[in-house]
VOKOL-426592 format. One record per residue: residue in one letter; residue number from 1; z, y, x of N, C-alpha, C, O in turn. Coordinates in Angstrom, 1 decimal. Layout:
N
(node 'A'; NUM; (Z; Y; X); (Z; Y; X); (Z; Y; X); (Z; Y; X))
...
This chain:
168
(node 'X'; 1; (0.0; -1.2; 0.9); (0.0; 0.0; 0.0); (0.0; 1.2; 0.9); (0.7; 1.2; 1.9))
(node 'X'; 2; (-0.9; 2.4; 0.5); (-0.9; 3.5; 1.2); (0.2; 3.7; 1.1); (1.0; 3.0; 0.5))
(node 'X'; 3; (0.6; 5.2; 2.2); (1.6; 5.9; 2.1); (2.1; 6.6; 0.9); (3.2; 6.7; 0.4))
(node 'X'; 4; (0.7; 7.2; 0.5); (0.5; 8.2; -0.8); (1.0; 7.2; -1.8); (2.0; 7.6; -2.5))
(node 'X'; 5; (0.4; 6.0; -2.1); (0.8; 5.2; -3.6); (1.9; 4.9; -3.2); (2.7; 4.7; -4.1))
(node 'X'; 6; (2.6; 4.5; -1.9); (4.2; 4.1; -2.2); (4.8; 5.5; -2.3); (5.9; 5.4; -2.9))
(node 'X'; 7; (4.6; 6.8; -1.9); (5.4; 7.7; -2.5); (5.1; 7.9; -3.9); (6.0; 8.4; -4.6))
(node 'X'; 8; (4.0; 7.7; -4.5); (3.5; 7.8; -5.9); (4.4; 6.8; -6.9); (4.8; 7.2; -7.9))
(node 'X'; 9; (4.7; 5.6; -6.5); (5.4; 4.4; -6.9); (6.7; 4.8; -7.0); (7.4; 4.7; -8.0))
(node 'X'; 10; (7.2; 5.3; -5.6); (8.6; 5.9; -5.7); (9.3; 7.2; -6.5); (10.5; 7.4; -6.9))
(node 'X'; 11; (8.3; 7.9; -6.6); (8.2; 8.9; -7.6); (8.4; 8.3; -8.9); (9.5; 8.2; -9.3))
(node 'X'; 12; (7.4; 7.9; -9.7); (7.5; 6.7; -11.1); (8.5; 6.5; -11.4); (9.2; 6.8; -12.3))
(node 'X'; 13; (8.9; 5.5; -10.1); (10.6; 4.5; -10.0); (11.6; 5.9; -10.9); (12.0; 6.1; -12.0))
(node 'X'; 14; (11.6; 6.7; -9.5); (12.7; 7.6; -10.1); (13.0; 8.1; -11.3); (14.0; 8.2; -11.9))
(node 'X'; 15; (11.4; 8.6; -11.5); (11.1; 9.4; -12.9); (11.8; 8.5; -13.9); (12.7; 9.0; -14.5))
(node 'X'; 16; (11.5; 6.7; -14.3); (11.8; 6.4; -15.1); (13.0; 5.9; -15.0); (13.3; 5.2; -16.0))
(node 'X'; 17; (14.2; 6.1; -13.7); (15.0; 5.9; -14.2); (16.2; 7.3; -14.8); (17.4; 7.2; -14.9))
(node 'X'; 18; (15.3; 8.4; -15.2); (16.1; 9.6; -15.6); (16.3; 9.3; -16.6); (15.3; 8.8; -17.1))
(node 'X'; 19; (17.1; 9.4; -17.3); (17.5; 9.5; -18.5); (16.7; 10.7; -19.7); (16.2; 11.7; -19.1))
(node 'X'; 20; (16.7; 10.6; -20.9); (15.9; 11.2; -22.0); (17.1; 12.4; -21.8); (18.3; 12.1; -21.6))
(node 'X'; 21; (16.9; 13.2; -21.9); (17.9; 14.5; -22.9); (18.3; 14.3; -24.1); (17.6; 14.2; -25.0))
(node 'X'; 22; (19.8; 14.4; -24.0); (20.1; 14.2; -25.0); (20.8; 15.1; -26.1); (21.4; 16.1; -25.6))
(node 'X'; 23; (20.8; 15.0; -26.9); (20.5; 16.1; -28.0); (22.4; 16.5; -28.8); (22.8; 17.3; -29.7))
(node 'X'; 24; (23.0; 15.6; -27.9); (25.1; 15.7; -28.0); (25.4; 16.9; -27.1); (25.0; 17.1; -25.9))
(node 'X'; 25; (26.3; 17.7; -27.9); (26.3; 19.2; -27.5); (27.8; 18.6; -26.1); (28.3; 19.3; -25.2))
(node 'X'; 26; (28.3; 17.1; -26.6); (29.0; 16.7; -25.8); (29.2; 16.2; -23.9); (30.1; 16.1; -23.2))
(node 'X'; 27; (27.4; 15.9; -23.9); (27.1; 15.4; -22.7); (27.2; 17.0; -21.4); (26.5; 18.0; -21.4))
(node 'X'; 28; (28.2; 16.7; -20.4); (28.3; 17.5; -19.6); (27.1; 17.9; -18.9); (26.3; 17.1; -18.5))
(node 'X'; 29; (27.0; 19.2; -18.8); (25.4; 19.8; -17.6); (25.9; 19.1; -16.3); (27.0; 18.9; -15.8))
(node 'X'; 30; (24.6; 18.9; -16.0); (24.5; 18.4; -14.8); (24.4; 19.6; -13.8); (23.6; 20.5; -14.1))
(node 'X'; 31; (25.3; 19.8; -12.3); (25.0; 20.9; -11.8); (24.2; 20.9; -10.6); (24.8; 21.1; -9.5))
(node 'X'; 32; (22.7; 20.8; -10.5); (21.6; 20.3; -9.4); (21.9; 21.1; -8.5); (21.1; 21.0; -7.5))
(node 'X'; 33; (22.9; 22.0; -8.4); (22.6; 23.3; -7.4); (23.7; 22.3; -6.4); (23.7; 22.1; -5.2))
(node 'X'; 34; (24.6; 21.9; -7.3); (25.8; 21.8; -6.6); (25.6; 20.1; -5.7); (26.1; 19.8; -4.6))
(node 'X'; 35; (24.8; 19.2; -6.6); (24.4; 17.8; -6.0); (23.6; 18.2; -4.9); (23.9; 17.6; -3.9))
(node 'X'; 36; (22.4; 19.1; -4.7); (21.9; 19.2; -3.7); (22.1; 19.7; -2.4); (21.6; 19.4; -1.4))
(node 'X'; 37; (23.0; 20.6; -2.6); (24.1; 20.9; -1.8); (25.2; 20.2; -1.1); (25.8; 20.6; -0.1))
(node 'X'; 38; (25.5; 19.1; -1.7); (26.1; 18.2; -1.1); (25.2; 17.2; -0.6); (25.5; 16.7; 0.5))
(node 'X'; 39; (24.3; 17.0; -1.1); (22.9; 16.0; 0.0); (22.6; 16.8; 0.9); (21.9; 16.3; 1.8))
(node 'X'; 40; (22.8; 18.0; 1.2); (22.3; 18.6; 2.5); (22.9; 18.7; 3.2); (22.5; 18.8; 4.4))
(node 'X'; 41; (24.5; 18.6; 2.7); (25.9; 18.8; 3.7); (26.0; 17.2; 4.4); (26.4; 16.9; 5.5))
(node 'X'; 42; (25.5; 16.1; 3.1); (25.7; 14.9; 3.9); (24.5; 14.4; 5.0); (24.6; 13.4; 5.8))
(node 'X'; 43; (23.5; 15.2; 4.8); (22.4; 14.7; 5.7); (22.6; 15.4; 7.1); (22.0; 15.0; 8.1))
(node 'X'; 44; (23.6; 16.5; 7.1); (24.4; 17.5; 8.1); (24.9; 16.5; 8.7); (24.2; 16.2; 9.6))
(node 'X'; 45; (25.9; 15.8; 8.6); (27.0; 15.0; 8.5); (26.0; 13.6; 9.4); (26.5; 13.3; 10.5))
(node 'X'; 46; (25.2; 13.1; 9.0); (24.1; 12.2; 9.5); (24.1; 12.3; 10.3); (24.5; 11.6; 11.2))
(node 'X'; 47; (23.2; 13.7; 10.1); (22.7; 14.1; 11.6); (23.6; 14.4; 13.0); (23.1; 14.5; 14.1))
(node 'X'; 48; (25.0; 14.7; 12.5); (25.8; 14.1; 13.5); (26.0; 12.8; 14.1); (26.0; 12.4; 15.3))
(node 'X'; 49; (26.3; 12.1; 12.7); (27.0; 11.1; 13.5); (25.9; 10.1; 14.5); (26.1; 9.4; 15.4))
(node 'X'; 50; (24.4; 10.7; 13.7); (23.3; 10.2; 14.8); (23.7; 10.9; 16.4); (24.4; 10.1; 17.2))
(node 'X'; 51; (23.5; 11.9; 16.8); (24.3; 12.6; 17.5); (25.6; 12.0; 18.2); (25.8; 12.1; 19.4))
(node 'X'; 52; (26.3; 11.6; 17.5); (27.4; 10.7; 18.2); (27.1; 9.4; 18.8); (27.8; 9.0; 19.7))
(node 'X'; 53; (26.3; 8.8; 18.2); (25.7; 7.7; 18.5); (26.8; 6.7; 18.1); (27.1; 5.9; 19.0))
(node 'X'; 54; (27.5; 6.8; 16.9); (28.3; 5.8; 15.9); (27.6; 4.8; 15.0); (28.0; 4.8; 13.9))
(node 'X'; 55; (27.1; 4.3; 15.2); (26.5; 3.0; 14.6); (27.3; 2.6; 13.0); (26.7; 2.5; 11.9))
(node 'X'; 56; (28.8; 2.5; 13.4); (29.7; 2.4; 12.1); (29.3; 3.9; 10.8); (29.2; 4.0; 9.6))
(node 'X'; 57; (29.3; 4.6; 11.8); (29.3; 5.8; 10.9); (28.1; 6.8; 10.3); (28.1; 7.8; 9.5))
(node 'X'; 58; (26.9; 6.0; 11.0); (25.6; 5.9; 10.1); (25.6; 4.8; 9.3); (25.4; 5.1; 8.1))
(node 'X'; 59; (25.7; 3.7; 9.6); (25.5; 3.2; 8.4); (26.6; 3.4; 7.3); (26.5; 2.8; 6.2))
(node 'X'; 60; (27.3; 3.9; 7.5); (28.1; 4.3; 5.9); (27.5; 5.1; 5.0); (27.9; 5.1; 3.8))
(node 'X'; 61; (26.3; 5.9; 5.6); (25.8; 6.5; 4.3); (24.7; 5.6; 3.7); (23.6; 6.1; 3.4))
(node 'X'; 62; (24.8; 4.8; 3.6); (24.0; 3.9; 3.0); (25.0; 2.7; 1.8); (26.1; 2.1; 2.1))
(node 'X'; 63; (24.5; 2.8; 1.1); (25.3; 1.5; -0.4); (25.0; 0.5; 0.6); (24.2; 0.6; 1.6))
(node 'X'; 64; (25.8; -0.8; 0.1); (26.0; -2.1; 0.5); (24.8; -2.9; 0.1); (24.6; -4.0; 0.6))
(node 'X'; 65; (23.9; -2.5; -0.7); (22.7; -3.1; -0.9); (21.6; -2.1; -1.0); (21.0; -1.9; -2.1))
(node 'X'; 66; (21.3; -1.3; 0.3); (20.1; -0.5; 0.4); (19.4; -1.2; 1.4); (19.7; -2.0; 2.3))
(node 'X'; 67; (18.3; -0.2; 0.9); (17.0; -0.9; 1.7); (16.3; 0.3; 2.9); (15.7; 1.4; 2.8))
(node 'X'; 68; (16.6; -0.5; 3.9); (15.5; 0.9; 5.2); (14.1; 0.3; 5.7); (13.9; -0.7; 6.3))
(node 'X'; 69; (13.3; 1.0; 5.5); (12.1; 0.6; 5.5); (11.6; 1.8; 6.8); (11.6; 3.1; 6.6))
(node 'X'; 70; (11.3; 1.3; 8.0); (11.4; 1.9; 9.4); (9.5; 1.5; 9.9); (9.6; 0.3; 10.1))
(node 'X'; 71; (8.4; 1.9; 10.0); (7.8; 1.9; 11.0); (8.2; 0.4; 11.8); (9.4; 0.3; 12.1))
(node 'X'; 72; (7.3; -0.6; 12.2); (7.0; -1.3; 12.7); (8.3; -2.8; 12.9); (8.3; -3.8; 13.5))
(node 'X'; 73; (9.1; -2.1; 11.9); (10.3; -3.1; 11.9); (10.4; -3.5; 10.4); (10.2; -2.9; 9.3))
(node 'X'; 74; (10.8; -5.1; 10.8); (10.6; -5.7; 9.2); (11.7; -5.2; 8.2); (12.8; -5.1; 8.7))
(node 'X'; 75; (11.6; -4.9; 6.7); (12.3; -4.4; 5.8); (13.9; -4.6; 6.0); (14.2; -5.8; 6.1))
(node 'X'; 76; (15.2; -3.8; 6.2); (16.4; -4.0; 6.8); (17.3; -4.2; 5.0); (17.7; -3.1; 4.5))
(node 'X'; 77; (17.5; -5.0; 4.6); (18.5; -5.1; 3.3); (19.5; -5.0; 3.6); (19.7; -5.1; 4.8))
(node 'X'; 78; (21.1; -4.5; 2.6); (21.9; -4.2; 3.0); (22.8; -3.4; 4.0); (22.0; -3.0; 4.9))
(node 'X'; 79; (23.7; -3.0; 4.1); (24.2; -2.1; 4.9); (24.4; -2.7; 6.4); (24.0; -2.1; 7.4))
(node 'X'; 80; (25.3; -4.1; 6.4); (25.3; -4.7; 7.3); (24.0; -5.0; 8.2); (24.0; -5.1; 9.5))
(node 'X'; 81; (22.9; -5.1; 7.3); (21.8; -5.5; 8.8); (20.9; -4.5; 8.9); (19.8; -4.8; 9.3))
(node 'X'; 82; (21.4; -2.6; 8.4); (21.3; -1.7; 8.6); (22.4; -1.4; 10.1); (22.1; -0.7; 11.0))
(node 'X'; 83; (23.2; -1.9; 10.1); (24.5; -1.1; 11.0); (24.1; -2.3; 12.1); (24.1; -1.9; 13.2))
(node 'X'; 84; (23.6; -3.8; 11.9); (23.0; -3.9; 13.6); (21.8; -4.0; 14.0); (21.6; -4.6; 15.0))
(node 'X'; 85; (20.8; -3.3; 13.2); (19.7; -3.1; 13.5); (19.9; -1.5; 14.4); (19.2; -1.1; 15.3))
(node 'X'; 86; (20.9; -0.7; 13.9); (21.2; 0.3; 13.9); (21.7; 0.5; 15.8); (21.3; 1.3; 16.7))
(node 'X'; 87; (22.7; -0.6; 15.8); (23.0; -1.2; 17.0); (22.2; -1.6; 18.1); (22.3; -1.5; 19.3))
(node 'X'; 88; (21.4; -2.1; 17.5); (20.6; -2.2; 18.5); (19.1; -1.2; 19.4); (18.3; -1.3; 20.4))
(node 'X'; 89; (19.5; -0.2; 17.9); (18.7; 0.8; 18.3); (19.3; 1.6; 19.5); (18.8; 1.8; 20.6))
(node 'X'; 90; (20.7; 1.9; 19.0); (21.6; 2.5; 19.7); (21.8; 2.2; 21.0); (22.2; 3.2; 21.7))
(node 'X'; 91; (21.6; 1.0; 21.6); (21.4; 0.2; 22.6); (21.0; 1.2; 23.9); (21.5; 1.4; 24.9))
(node 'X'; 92; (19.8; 1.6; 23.5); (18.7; 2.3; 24.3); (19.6; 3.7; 25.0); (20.1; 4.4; 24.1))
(node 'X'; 93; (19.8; 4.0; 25.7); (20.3; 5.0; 26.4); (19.7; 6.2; 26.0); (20.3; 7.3; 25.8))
(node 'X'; 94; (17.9; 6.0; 25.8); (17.2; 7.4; 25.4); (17.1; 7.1; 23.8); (16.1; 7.6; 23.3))
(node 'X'; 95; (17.7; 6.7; 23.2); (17.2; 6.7; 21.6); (18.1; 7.8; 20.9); (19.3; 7.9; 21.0))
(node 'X'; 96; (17.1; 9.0; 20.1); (17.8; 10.2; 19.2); (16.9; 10.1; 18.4); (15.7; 9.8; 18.2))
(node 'X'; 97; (17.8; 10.4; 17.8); (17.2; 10.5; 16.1); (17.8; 12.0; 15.6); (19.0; 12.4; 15.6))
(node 'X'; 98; (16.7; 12.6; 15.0); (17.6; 14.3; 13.9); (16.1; 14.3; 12.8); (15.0; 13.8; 12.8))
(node 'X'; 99; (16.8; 14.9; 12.1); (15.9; 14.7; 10.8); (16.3; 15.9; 9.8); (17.5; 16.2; 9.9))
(node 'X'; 100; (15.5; 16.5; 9.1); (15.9; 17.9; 8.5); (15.5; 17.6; 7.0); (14.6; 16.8; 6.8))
(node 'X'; 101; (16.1; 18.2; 5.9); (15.6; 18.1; 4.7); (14.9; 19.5; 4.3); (15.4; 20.6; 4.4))
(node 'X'; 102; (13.2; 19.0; 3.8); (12.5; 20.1; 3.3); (12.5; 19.9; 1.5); (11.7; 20.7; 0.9))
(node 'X'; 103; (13.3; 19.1; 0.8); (13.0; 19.0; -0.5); (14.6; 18.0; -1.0); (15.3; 17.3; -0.3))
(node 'X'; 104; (14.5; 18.2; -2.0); (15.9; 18.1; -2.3); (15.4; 18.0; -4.5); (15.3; 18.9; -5.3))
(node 'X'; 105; (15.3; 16.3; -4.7); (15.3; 16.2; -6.1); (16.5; 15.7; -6.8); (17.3; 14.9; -6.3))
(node 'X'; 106; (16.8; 16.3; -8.2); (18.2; 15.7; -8.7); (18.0; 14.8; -10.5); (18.3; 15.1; -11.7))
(node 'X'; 107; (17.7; 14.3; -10.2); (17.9; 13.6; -12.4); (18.6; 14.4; -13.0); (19.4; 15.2; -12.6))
(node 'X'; 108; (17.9; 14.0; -14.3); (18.6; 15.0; -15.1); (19.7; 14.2; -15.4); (20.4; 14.8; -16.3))
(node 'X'; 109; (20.1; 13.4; -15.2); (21.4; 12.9; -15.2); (22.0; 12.7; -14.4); (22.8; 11.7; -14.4))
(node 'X'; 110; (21.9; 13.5; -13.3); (23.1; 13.9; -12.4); (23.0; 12.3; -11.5); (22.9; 12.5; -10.3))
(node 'X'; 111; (23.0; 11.3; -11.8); (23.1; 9.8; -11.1); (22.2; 9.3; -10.2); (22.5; 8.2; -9.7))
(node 'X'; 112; (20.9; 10.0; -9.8); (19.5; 9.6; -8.8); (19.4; 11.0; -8.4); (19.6; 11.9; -9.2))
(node 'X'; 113; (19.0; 11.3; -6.9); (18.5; 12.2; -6.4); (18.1; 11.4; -5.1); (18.7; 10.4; -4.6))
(node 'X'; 114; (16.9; 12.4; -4.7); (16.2; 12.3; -3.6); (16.3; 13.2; -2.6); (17.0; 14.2; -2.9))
(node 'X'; 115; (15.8; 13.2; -1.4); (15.8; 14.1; -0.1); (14.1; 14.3; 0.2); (13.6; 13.2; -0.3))
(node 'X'; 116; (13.4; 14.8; 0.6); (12.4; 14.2; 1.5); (12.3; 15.6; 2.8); (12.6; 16.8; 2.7))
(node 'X'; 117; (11.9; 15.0; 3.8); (12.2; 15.7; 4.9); (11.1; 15.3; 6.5); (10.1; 14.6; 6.2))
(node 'X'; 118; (11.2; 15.5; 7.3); (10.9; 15.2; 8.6); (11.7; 14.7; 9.7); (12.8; 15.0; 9.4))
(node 'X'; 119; (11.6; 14.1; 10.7); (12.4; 13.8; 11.9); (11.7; 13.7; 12.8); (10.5; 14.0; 12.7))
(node 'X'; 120; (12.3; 13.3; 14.1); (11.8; 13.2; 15.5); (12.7; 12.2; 16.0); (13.9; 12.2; 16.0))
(node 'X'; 121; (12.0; 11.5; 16.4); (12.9; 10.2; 16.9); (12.4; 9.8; 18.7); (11.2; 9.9; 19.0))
(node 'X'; 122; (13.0; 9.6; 19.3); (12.8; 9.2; 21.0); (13.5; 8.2; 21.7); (14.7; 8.0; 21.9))
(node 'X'; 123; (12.3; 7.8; 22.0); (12.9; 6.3; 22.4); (12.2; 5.4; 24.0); (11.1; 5.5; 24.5))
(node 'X'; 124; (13.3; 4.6; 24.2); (12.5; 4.0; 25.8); (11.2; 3.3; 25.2); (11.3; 2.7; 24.0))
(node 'X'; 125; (10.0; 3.2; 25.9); (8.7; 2.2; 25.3); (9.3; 1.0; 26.0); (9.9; 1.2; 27.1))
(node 'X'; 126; (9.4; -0.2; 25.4); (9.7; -1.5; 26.0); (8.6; -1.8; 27.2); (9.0; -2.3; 28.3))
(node 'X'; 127; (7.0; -1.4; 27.0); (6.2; -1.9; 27.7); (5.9; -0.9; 29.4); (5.5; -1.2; 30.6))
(node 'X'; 128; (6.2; 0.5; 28.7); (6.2; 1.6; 30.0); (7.6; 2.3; 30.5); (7.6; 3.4; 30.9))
(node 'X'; 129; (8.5; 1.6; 30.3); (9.6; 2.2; 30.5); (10.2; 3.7; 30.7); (11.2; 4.1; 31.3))
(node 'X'; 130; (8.8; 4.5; 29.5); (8.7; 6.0; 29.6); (9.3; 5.8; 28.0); (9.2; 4.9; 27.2))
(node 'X'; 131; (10.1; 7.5; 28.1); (10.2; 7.9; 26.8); (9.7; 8.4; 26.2); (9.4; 9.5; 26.6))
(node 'X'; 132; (9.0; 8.1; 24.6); (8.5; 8.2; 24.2); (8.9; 9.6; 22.5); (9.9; 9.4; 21.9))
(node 'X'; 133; (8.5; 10.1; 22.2); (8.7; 10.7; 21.2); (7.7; 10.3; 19.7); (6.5; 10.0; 19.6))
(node 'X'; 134; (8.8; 10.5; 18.8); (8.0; 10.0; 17.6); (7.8; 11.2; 16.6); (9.0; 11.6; 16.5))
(node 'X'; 135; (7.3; 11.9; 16.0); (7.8; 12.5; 14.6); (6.8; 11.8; 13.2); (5.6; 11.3; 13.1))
(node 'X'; 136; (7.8; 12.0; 12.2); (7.1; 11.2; 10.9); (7.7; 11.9; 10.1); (8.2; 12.9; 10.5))
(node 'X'; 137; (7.8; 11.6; 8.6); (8.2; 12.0; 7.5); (9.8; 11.1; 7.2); (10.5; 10.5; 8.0))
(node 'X'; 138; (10.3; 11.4; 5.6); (11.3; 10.6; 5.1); (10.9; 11.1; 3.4); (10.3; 12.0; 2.8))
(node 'X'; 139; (11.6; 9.7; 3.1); (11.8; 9.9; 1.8); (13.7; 9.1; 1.6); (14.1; 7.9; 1.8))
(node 'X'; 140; (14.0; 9.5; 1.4); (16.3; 9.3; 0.7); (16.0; 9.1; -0.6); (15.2; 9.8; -1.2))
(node 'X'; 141; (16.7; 8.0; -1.2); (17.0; 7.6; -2.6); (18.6; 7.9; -2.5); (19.1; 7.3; -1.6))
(node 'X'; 142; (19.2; 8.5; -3.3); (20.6; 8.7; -3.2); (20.9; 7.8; -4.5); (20.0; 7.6; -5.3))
(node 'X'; 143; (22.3; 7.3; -4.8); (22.6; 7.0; -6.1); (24.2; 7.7; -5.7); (24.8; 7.7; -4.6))
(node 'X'; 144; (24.7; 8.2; -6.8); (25.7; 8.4; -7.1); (26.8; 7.4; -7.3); (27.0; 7.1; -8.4))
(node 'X'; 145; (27.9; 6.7; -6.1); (28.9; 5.9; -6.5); (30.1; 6.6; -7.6); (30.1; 7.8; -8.1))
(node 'X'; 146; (31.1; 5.4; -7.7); (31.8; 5.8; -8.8); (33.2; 6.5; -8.2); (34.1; 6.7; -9.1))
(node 'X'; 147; (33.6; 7.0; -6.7); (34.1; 7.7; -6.4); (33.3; 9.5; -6.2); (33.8; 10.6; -5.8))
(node 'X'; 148; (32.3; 9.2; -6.6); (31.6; 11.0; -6.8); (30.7; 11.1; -5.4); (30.0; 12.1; -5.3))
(node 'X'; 149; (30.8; 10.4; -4.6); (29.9; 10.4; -3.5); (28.6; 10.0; -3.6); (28.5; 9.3; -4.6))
(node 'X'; 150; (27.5; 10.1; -3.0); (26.4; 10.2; -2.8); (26.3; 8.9; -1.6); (27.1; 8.9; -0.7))
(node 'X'; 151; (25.4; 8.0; -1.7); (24.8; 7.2; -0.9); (23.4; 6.5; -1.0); (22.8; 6.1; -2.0))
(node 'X'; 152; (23.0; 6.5; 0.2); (21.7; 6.3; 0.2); (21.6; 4.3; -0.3); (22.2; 3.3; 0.1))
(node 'X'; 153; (20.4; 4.6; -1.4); (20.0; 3.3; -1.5); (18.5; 2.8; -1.1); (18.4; 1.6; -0.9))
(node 'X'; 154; (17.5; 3.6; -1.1); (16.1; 3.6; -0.5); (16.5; 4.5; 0.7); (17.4; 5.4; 0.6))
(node 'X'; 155; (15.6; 4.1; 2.1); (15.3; 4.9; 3.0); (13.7; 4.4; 3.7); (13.3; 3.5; 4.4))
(node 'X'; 156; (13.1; 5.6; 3.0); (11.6; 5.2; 3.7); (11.4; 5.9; 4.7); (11.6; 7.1; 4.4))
(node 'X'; 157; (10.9; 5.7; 5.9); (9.9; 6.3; 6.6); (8.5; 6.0; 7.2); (7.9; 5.0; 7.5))
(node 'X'; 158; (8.1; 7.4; 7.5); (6.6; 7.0; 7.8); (6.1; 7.8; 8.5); (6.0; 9.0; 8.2))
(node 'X'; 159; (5.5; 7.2; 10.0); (5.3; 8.1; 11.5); (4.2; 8.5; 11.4); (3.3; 7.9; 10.9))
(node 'X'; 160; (4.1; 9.8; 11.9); (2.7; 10.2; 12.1); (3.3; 11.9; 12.1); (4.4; 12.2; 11.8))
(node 'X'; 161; (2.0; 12.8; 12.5); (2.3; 13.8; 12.4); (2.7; 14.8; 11.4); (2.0; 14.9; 10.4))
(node 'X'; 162; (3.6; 15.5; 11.4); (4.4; 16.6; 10.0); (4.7; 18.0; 10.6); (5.1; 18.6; 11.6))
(node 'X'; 163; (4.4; 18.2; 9.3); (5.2; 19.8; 9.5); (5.8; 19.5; 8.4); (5.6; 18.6; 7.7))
(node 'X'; 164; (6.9; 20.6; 8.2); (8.0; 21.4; 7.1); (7.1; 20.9; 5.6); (6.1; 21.5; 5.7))
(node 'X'; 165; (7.2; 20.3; 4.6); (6.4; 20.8; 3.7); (6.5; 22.1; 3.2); (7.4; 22.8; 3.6))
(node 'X'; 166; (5.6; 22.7; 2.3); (6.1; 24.0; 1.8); (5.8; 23.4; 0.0); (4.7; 23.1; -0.4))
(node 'X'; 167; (6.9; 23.4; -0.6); (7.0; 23.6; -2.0); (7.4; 24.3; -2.7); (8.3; 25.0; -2.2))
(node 'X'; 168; (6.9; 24.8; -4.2); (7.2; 25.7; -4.9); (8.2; 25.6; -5.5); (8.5; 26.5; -6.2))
C-alpha cells in the first residue's frame, strides 16, 4: 500500500471511530485546545526522554498493545517489543532521534487524536561504519486511557524527504 492510501486508510479509521454528535445538552464539550496541548507537551517530554536515551521511558508512551510501524523493520506489537526493539536501537552510540509536531487532530469525542509531524533520525550504517542521517514523516494515533493520559497506540513512519507541512 502506498504511503498516500495508508494515510488515507488511517484517516477513514479515525474518522469512523468519532463518535456522531449528540443532541444531550448533558454530554460534556470536549476541550481540543486543551487535548492538543497536552500531545505537544507529551511529544516534548518524548523528545527528551529520546535525548536521554531511556529506552524504559520511551516506550511508556506507547499503550501495552500498540503498534510501531518503522521503515525497513518488521511491524513492532506491543509495548514490550517496542521497549527492545527500542533497545537495541539504543545500542548504537550514534543513534538520535527528535521529531517535531506540524498538525495536531482531536475527535469529537475527546477519546482519538492524532499528531502528524517530521523527524531526523542518525544512525551507525552497519555496512560503512559511517553515520548516516535519515529524515521522514510521522503519523501518532493517541487513545485516551482511563487515568486522563494520552498514549500512543499507532505509530507510523515514513523516510524520505519533508519539510514542515503548512496547514490551514
Amino acid at each position: 500500500m502506498t504511503n498516500t492510501a495508508s494515510l488515507l486508510a488511517l484517516t477513514l479509521a479515525l474518522a469512523a471511530c468519532t463518535p456522531a454528535a449528540t443532541t444531550t445538552a448533558t454530554a460534556p464539550a470536549v476541550d481540543k485546545a486543551a487535548i492538543e496541548s497536552a500531545l505537544r507537551a507529551g511529544e516534548t517530554q518524548w523528545n527528551a526522554d529520546w535525548a536521554a536515551r531511556d529506552a524504559a521511558k520511551i516506550a511508556a508512551h506507547y499503550a501495552s498493545d500498540a503498534d510501531l510501524h518503522v521503515p525497513g523493520m518488521g511491524l513492532m506489537h506491543g509495548a514490550d517489543a517496542i521497549k527492545t526493539a527500542l533497545q537495541g536501537a539504543l545500542s548504537d552510540q550514534h543513534f538520535t532521534l527528535s521529531f517535531a509536531t506540524d498538525k495536531v487532530g482531536v475527535s469529537d469525542g475527546g477519546d482519538l487524536a492524532y499528531t502528524e509531524g517530521h523527524y531526523t533520525q542518525s544512525s551507525t550504517n552497519a555496512r560503512t561504519h559511517h553515520v548516516d542521517t535519515e529524515t521522514g514523516s510521522y503519523v501518532t494515533v493517541y487513545q485516551k486511557q482511563a487515568d486522563g493520559s494520552w498514549l500512543a497506540v499507532q505509530d507510523i513512519n515514513a523516510a524520505g524527504p519533508t519539510a514542515p507541512a503548512t496547514h490551514p
